[in-house]
N, C-alpha and C positions, 0 to 999 in steps of 0.2 A: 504494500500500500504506500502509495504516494503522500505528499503534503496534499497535494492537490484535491485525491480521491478525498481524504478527510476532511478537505473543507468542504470539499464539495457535500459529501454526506450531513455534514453539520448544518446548510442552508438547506439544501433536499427536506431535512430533518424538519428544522426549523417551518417551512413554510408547510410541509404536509399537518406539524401536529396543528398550526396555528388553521388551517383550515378547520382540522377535525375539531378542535376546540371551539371556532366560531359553528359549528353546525350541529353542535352537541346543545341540546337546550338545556338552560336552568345555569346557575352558576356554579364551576369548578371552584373549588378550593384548591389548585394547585399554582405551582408557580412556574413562569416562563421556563425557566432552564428543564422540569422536569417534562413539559411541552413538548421542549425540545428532543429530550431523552425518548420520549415515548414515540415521536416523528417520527423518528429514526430508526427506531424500533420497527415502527409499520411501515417503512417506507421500505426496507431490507426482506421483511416479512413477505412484502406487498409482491414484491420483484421472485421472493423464492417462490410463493403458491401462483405467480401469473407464470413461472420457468416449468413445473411440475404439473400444472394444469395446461401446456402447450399453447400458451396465448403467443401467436406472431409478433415475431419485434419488427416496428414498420419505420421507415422514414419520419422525423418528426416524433410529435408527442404519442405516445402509446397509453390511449386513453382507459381500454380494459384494465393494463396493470395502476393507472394512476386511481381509476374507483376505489380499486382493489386498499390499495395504500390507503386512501384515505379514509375508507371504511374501517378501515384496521386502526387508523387514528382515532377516530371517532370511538370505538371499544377499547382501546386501549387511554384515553383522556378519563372515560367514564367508568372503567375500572378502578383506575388509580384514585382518581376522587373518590369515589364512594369507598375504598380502602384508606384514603387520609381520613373521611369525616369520620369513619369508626374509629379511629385512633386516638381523635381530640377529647380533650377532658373538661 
């Protein structure tokens, strides 16, 4: 892995979880940087089950796997929240 892949992965990251977040209703208790974590998370996830489920990588954006990712963000924001609010005292 590159500098590069890593950053790369870190914006990837970044904009899929902050998508899932914005389309997650109700409000997260969590915070940007775990956003992020979790982004990245689905965004890697997104890419293994669109490779394993044979979706074509096409010129341009590859909208199957980017659903894919961002749905995973979206389960994966409202997991981890509902996992922080239990936690709180």
């Amino acid at each position: 892995m590159t500098i590069q892949s890593i950053l790369g992965a870190i914006v990837i990251g970044a904009v899929i979880g902050a998508i899932g977040r914005l389309l997650l209703p109700g409000r997260q208790a969590i915070g940007w940087i775990l956003t992020i974590v979790v982004g990245i998370v689905a965004a890697l996830l997104g890419t293994l089950l669109a490779q394993v489920l044979g979706v074509q990588t096409t010129p341009g954006i590859d909208w199957i796997e980017l659903v894919m990712q961002v749905v995973l963000a979206i389960v994966g924001v409202g997991l981890v929240a509902g996992l922080r609010r239990g936690t709180r005292i």
